[in-house]
Every structure is written in structure tokens, then in C-alpha cells.
C-alpha positions in Angstrom: 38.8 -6.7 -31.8 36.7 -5.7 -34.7 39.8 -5.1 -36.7 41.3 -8.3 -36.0 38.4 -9.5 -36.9 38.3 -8.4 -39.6 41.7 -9.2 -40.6 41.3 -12.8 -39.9 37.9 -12.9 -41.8 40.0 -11.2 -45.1 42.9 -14.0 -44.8 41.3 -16.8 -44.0 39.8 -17.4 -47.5 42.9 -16.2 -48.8 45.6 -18.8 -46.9 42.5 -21.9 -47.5 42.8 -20.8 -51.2 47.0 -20.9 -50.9 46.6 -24.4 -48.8 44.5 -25.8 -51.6 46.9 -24.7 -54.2 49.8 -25.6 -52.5 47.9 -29.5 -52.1 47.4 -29.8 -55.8 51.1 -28.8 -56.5 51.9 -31.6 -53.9 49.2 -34.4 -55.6 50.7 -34.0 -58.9 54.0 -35.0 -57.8 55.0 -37.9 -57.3 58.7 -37.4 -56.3 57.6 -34.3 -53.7 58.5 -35.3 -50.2 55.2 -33.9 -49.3 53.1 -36.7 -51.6 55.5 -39.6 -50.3 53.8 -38.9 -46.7 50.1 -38.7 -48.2 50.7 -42.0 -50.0 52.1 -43.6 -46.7 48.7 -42.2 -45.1 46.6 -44.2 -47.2 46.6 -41.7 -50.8 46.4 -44.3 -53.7 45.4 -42.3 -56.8 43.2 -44.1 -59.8 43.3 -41.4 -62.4 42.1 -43.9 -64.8 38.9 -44.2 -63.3 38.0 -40.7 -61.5 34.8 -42.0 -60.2 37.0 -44.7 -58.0 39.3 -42.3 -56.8 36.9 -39.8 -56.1 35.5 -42.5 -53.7 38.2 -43.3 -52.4 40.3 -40.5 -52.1 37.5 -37.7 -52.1 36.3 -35.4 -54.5 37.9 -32.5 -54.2 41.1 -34.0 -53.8 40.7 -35.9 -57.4 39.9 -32.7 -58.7 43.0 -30.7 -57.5 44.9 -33.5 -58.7 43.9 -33.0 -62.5 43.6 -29.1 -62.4 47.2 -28.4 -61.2 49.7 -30.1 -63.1 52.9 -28.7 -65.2 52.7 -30.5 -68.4 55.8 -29.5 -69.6 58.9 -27.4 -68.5 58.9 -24.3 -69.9 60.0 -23.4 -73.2 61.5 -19.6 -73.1 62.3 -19.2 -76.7 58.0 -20.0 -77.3 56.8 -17.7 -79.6 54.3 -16.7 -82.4 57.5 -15.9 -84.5 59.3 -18.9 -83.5 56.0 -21.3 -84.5 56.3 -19.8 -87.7 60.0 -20.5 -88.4 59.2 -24.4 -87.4 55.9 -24.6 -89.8 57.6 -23.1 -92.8 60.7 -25.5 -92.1 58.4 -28.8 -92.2 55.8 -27.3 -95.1 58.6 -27.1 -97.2 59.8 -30.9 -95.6 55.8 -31.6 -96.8 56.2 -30.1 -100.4 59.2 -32.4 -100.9 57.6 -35.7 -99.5 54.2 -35.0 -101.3 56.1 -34.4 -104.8 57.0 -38.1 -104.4 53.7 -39.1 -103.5 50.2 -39.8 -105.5 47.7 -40.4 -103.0 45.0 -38.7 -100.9 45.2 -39.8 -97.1 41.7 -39.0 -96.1 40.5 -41.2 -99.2 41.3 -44.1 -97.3 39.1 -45.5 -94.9 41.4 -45.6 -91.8 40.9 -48.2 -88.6 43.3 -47.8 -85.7 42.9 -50.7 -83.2 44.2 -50.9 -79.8 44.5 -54.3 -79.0 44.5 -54.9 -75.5 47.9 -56.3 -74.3 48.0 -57.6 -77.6 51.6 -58.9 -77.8 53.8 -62.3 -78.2 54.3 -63.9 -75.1 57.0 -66.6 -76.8 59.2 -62.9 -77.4 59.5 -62.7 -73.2 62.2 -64.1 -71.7 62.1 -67.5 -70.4 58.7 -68.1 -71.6 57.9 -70.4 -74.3 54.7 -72.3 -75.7 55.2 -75.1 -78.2 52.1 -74.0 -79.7 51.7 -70.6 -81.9 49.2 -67.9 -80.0 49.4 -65.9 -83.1 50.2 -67.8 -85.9 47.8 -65.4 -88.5 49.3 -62.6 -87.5 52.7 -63.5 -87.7 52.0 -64.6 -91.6 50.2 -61.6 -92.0 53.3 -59.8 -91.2 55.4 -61.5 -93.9 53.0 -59.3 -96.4 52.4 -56.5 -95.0 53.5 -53.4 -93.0 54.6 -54.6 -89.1 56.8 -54.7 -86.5 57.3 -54.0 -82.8 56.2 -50.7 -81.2 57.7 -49.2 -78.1 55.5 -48.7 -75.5 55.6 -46.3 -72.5 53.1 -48.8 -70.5 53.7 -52.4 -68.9 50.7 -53.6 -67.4 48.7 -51.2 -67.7 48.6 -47.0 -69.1 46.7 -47.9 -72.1 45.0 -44.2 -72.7 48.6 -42.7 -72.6 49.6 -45.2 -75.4 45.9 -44.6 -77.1 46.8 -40.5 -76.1 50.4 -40.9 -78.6 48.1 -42.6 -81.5 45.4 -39.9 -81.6 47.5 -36.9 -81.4 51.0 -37.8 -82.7 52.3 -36.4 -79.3 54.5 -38.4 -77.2 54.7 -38.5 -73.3 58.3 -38.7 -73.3 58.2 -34.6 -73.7 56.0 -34.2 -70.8 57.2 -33.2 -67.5 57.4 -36.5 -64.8 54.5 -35.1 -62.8 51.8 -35.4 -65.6 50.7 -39.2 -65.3 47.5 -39.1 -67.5 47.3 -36.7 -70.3 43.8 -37.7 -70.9 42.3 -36.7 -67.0 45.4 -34.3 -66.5 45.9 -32.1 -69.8 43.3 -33.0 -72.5 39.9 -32.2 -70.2 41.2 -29.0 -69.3 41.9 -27.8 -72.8 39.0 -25.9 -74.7 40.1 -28.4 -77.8 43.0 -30.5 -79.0 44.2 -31.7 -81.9 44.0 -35.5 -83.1 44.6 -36.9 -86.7 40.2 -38.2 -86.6 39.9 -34.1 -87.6 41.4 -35.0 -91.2 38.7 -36.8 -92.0 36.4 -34.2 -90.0 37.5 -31.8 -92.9 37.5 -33.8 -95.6 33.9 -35.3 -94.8 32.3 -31.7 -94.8 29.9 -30.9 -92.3 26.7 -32.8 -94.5 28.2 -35.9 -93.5 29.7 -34.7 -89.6 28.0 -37.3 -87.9 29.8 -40.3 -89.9 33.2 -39.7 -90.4 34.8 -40.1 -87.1 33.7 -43.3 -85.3 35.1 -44.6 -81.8 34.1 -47.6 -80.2 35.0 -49.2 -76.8 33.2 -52.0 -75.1 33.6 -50.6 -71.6 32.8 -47.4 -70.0 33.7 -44.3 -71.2 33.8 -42.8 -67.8 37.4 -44.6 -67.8 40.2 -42.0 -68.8 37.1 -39.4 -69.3 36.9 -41.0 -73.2 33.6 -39.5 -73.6 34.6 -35.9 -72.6 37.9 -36.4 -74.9 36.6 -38.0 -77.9 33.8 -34.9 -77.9 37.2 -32.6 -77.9 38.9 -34.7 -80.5 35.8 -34.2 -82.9 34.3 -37.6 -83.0 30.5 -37.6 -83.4 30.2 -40.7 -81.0 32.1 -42.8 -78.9 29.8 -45.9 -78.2 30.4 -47.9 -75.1 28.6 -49.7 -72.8 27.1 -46.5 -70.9 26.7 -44.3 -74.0 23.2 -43.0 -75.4 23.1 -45.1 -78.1 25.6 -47.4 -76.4 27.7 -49.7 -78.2 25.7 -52.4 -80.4 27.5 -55.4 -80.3 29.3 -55.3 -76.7 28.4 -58.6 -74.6 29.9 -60.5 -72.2 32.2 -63.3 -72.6 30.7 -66.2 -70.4 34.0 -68.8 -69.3 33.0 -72.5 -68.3 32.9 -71.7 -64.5 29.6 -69.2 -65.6 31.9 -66.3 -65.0 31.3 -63.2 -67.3 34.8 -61.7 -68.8 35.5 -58.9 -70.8 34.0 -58.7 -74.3 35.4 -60.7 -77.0 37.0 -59.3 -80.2 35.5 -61.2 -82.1 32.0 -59.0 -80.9 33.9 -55.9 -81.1 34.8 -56.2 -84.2 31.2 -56.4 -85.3 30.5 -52.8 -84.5 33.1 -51.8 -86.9 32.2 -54.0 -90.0 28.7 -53.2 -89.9 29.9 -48.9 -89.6 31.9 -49.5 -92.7 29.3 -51.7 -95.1 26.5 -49.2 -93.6 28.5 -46.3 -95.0 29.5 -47.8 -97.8 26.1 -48.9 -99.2 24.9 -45.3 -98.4 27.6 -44.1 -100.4 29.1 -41.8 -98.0 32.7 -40.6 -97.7 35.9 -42.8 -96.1 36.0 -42.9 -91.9 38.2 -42.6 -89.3 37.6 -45.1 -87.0 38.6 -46.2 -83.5 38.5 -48.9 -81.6 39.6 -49.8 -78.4 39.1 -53.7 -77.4 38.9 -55.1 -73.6 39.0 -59.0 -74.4 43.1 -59.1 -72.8 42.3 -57.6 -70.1 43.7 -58.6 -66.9 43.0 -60.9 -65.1 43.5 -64.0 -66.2 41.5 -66.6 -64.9 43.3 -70.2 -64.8 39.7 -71.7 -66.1 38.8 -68.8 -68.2 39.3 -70.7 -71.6 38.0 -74.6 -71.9 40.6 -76.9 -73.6 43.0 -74.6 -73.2 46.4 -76.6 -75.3 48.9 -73.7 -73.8 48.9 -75.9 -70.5 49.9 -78.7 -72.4 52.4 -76.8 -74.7 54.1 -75.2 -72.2 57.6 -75.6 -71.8 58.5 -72.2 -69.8 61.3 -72.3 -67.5 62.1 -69.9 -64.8 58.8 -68.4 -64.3 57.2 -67.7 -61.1 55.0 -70.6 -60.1 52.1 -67.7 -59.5 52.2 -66.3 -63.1 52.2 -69.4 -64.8 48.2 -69.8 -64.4 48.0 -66.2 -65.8 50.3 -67.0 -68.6 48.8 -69.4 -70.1 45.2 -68.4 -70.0 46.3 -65.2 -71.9 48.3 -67.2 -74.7 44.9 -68.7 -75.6 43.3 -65.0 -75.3 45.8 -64.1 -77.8 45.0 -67.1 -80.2 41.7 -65.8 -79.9 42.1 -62.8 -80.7 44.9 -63.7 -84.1 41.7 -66.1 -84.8 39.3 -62.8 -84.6 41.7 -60.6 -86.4 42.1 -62.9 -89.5 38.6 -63.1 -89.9 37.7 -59.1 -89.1 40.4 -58.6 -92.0 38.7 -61.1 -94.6 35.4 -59.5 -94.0 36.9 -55.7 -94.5 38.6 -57.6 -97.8 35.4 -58.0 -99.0 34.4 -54.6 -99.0 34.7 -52.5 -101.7 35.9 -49.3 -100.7 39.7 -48.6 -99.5 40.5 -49.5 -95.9 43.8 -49.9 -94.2 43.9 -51.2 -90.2 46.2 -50.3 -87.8 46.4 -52.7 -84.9 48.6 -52.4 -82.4 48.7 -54.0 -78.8 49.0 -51.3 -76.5 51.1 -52.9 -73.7 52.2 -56.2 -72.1 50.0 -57.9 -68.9 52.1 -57.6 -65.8 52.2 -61.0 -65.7 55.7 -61.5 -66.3 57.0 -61.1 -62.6 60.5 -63.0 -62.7 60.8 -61.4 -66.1 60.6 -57.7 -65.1 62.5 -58.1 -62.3 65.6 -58.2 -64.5 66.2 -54.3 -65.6 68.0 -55.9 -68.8 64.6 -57.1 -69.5 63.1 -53.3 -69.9 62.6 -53.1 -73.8 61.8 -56.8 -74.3 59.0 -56.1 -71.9 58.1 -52.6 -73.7 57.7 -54.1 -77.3 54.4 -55.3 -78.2 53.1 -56.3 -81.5 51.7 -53.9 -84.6 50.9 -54.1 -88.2 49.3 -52.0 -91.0 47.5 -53.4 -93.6 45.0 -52.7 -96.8 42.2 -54.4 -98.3 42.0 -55.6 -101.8 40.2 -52.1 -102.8 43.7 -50.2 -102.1 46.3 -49.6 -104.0 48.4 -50.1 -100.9 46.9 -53.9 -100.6 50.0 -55.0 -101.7 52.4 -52.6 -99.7 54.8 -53.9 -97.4 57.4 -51.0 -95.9 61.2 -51.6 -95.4 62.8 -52.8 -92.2 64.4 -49.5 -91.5 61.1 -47.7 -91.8 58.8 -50.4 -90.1 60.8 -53.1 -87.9 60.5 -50.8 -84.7 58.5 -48.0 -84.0 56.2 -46.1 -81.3 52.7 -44.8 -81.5 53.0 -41.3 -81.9 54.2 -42.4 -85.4 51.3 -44.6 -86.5 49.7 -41.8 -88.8 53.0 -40.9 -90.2 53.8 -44.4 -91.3 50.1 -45.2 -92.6 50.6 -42.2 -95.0 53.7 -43.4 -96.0 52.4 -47.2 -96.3 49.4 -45.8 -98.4 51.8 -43.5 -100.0 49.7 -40.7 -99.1 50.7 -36.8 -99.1 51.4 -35.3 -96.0 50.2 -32.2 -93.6 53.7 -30.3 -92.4 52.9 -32.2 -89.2 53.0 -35.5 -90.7 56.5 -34.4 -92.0 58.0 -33.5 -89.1 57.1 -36.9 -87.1 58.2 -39.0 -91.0 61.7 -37.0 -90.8 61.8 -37.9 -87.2 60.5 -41.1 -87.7 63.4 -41.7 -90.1 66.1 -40.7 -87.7 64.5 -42.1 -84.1 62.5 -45.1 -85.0 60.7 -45.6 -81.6 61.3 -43.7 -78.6 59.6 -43.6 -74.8 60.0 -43.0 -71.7 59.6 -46.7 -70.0 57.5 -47.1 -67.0 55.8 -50.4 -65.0 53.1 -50.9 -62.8 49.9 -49.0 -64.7 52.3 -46.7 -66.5 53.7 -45.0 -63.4 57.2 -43.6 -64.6 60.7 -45.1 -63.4 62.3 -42.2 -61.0 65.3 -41.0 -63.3 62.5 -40.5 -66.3 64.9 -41.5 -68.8 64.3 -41.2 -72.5 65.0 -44.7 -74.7 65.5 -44.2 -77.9 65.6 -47.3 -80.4 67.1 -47.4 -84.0 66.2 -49.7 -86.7 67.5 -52.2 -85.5 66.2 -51.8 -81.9 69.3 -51.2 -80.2 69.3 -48.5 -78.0 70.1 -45.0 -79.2 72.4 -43.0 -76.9 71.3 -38.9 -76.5 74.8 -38.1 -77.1 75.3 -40.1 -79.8 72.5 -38.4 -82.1 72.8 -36.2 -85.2 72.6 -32.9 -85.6 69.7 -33.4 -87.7 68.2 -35.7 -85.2 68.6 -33.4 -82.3 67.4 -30.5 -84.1 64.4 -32.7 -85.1 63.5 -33.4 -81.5 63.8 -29.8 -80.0 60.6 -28.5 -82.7 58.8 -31.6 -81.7 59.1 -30.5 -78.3 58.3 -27.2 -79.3 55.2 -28.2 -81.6 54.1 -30.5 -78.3 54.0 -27.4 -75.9 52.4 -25.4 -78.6 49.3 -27.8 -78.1 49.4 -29.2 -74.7 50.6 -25.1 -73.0 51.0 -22.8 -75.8 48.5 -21.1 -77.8 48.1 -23.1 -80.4 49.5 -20.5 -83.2 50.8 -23.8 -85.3 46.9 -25.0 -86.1 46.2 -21.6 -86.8 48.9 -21.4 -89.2 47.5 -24.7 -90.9 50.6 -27.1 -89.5 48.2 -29.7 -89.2 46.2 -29.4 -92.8 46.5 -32.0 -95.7 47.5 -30.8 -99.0 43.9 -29.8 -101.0 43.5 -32.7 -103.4 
């Protein structure tokens, strides 16, 4: 008895420990047998918000569901030797750009805004307005850098998009069981690279504390921001529960005294006043980020007063319980073209070079009838983006080609502003430009809060935005895509040997 005892007393912490492993393998994928009977017993995960799904799904199971996840699938030719080979190929792809090049990156102020389901509703099948929701930003973009980025997300996945702009990464190179690189790869990392750390090493550390900037009015909480943004090397993310939180960050108050999400215009407040602080102090260019919450779903039918999109609607073929939806966003996003123009004339006014990046991050899944129709997938994928200068940069005037600028996805954004500020190049930068050049945009196209379809196919656009076939790619281009999978495991599994090798360092000026 006393040595079955025993026995049982040894295993049992042993099989609880195998149960618990084999649970987290199970939570982390979505296609396992094993999940699809947890998620018709009631398993709904929220790995946006951990705190929500820790209440409603428990604690330790939120936990096992970001600690055990296969990022990528493995690479067996992954080595020290092999990370070498790939930097030498693209620092000698760098040297060639940066001969053709005159300008320092990091001497430019740099703002990337995520505009929240930014995007043109008129571009969505069977909807139309009479009336222009974006009519400054559509002039804007007859000046200046812009075009349509592909985006992974419809309706929601905004930190995955957000996760592709930071790092250059993109999640079509991830295996289909990680959902939410921010909760699921980024938090369990002891760092990670993201382009902010440019300006980190350019600043010096007597000016650490002002040269990477992130604001959100919301929490940070959401997607773990605050424990990411500390790991990307920002020196604060201010947000509505942050110590100091987020100066200019109020409410929205609608005609019916309900409060909505915060308006652009207010956001963009916290941003003008970072740049003219730092400029009349004299201290170096900034990285900045912000990441706006004024589209936000939902969409209130009595949200907006006056709103002339009910009026200039002429939509046909649109589910009866969208239309409400649709039209109250159409005046969020003439709001927010309204906000936009007028951010830009105050940043004009500034004396120190600043380029913008804005981008909308994903449609609102309010397009029902729309997104039923699978021939519908990229229209419903392509949101809105532009890149543009002040009057203080030489690039004020820049406008890039059609073949470098018409289509596009986020993981590209820091190639193209170097490009549009005609900016030299880290070997990193080079490899997404060259692959820029050959796969304009490129995601893996999911619905419903980013959740990927089941056959996790890759689209691929060209410059044109048709779609690319896999089979139909050049040698070049498929070469191109195998070290971008490689330099992506390198920093989301491997051992980071290509930052240690300096992959990711700007020319010294």
C-alpha cells in the first residue's frame, strides 16, 4: 500500500502537468477536434481583452492559451550560418539602394496613425452615398504618397494589423494557430524588435524619454499594449489608465447624451502638442504612434446630429439592418477627413520635418450582404492609406509611382516611408523594399475579429491589385519570400542572431 502510494503521489503531479499541457495545445487550435467541443461547451476566447476572457473563461485557462502556441512551423535549415548568408545578401541589397539615396531616416520626425476602420465605404459593393465622406483625403492623395493597403482584419484584429506596422513582420508567415501575436508571441519574448528603436538609437540615451511616443485613447490593457510598447522601447504609452494617462482623451457626447469613443479630432491634440513641445525644446525628431478609437463599432443610428448620409444615400442591395450602421459611420469618416486635414495644417506649420502615415486598419463588419459574396474578399480587405510631409521636408512635395504605392500592406509602411523620404536603408528595410517591389501587398484574409478562414490561404496582390498566383511568381520573388520567412522565425522563435549581426541598423550618417 505504501508503495502504491507512493507511486500515485509521484504521477499525479506529473499526468496534471501532461493534462495541462496537452489543454494548451488544444486552446491554441482552432481546427483541433478537441477545441471544436470546448467551443460547443460554452469556450468563447477574447484574446483582445485578457481581463474579459479571464472572466469569462477563467484564468488559468487564458493563460494556457497564450503560453502554448507554435508560431511558426519549423524551419530545419535555421542557423547562425544561414542568418549570416541572408544579412550579407540584403546589406549589400542596402549599399546599392543607399548609393541612390541622400537622406537620413531618423531625421525625420515620423507619425504612424492607425485610423480606426478608416476606409471608403462608396469602394464597397452596392453601397453608395451621393455625398463625399472623405473628400480631403481623397485630394490629399492626388499629391501625395497613397493607396489601398491589404489588410488581414475585417471587423475587427486591429493589433495584428498595428503588430505588421511596428515590426515589418507579417502574419501571413505565422502558423494558423497563433491568432494574436501581441497576447500570444510578443509578451512571452524577453524583447522584440520594432522600427520606434531607430529613433531609440539615434536619440541617444540623454533624450530616451522623448523619442518614442505612443498614444491610444483607450486602455492599454487591450492587446497587453502597455506590456508591448515597454518591449518595443517606447518610453510611454498614454491611455486612458496609464500613470500619466493620456492628456487629451475625452468622451464624445451624441445628441441622445450617450458618450462614444473619443474623437480624432481630441486625439490628435496629444500628438501636436508632443511635437511643438519638442521642437521648442530643441530636441531630436520622434517616432510616434498613435492609435485612434473614434470608428469604432458600434454605430449608433442617432450618434451624429444632421447626419446628410441619410439623405444621400442611394445604396441598393444592402441589408435593411446595416443600413442604420452605414450611415452613421460615413459621417464618422467625414469626421475624421475633416480632423485629418486640419491635424495636417497644424503639423504644416511646424518647423521641423514630419511625414504621417495614416492608414485605416480594417473595414466595420457592417457590410453583411457584402461579405457574404466570397468574390467580395479583397474589396472588403482594402482600406485607405497615405504618406505625406510637411512643408519643412524635402519630401513635402513627394508623390511615389503607382507601381510602388497603388496597393500595399502594412508590414511595408517603413519601407515605403524611407523610400518616399528618400531615406537610406537598414539591410532589413531592403529586404521588405525588394520584396515590396515584387509582392506589393500580401495577407492572409480573415473575418469576424481577424479569426483566419480554414484553408489559411496566402493573397498576394500586384500593382495593379489583381491577385498574384504562388505558382506564377519569380524566382526572385520566391526566393525573396523564403528569407522573409526565415528573418520572421529568427525574431518571433529563433535566437535572434540577425539583430546581433546589425540586420536591423541604419547606415551611420
Amino acid at each position: 500500500k505504501n508503495i502504491f502510494g507512493l507511486i500515485c503521489r509521484i504521477l499525479a503531479p506529473i499526468v496534471s502537468v501532461l493534462l495541462l499541457i496537452s489543454y494548451a495545445g488544444v486552446l491554441s487550435n482552432p481546427q483541433a477536434p478537441q477545441r471544436k467541443t470546448l467551443s460547443k461547451i460554452g469556450y468563447s476566447p477574447t484574446l483582445w481583452n485578457v481581463q474579459q476572457d479571464a472572466e469569462t473563461n477563467g484564468a488559468l485557462t487564458t493563460f494556457l492559451s497564450l503560453t502554448r502556441v507554435k508560431a511558426m512551423e519549423d524551419e530545419p535549415e535555421y542557423s547562425q550560418a544561414a542568418m549570416q548568408q541572408i544579412k550579407n545578401r540584403y546589406a549589400q541589397a542596402a549599399d546599392e539602394i543607399n548609393a541612390q539615396r541622400s537622406q537620413n531616416l531618423t531625421d525625420n520626425t515620423v507619425v504612424m496613425i492607425l485610423s480606426e476602420s478608416f476606409s471608403d465605404p462608396n469602394r464597397v459593393p452596392n453601397v453608395h452615398f451621393g455625398a463625399d465622406p472623405m473628400p480631403n483625403i481623397r485630394a490629399l492623395g492626388q499629391t501625395t504618397t497613397s493607396g489601398l493597403m491589404l489588410s488581414p482584419g475585417y471587423g475587427g484584429g486591429t493589433a495584428n494589423i498595428e503588430f505588421q506596422q511596428m515590426t515589418g513582420l507579417n502574419m501571413a508567415n505565422f502558423s494558423d494557430t497563433l491568432l494574436s501575436p501581441y497576447q500570444q508571441l510578443v509578451a512571452t519574448r524577453p524583447k522584440f524588435y520594432s522600427f520606434n528603436q531607430m529613433w531609440n538609437e539615434h536619440c541617444g540615451d540623454e533624450y530616451s524619454t522623448s523619442c518614442s511616443i505612443g498614444y491610444h485613447p483607450f486602455k492599454q490593457f487591450f492587446y497587453l499594449r502597455g506590456v508591448n510598447y515597454k518591449k518595443f522601447g517606447f518610453s510611454h504609452l498614454y491611455t486612458l489608465d496609464s500613470d500619466p494617462k493620456i492628456a487629451h482623451g475625452e468622451a464624445y457626447v451624441g445628441p441622445n447624451g450617450t458618450k462614444t469613443e473619443v474623437s480624432d479630432e481630441e486625439a490628435y491634440k496629444n500628438v501636436v502638442e508632443e511635437i511643438r513641445t519638442n521642437t521648442e525644446q530643441n530636441k531630436p525628431s520622434q517616432y510616434i504612434q498613435l492609435i485612434t478609437m473614434q470608428n469604432h463599432t458600434p454605430y449608433t443610428a442617432d450618434e451624429y446630429p444632421d447626419n446628410e448620409f441619410i439623405a444621400a444615400d442611394t445604396s441598393t442591395d444592402v441589408a435593411a439592418s446595416d443600413r442604420g450602421s452605414i450611415r452613421t459611420y460615413a459621417k464618422g469618416v467625414q469626421i475624421t477627413d475633416k480632423a485629418t486635414s486640419d491635424f495636417l495644417e497644424e503639423l504644416d506649420a511646424i518647423d521641423r520635418p514630419i511625414t504621417v502615415v495614416f492608414y485605416g486598419d480594417h473595414l466595420p463588419g457592417i457590410y453583411s450582404k457584402a461579405m457574404a459574396d466570397p468574390k467580395n474578399d479583397i474589396a472588403l480587405h482594402e482600406t485607405d492609406y497615405f504618406i505625406w510631409s510637411n512643408t519643412a521636408s524635402d519630401a513635402h512635395t513627394t508623390k511615389l509611382d503607382k507601381a510602388n504605392a497603388a496597393h500595399t500592406s502594412s508590414n511595408y509602411f517603413m519601407a515605403q516611408t524611407a523610400e518616399h523620404l528618400n531615406a537610406k536603408v537598414s539591410p532589413y528595410l531592403a529586404l521588405l523594399t525588394e520584396l515590396h517591389d515584387e509582392i506589393p501587398a500580401m495577407a492572409r484574409l480573415g473575418r469576424n475579429d481577424g479569426e483566419w478562414k480554414n484553408d489559411s490561404s496566402l493573397t498576394m496582390l500586384d500593382a495593379q491589385g489583381r491577385p498574384i498566383d504562388e505558382n506564377d511568381l519569380s524566382s526572385k520573388a520566391k526566393e525573396l519570400l523564403a528569407d522573409y520567412r526565415s528573418v520572421q522565425y529568427d525574431m518571433c522563435v529563433g535566437k535572434n542572431y540577425l539583430e546581433t549581426m546589425g540586420f536591423m541598423e541604419l547606415p551611420k550618417s
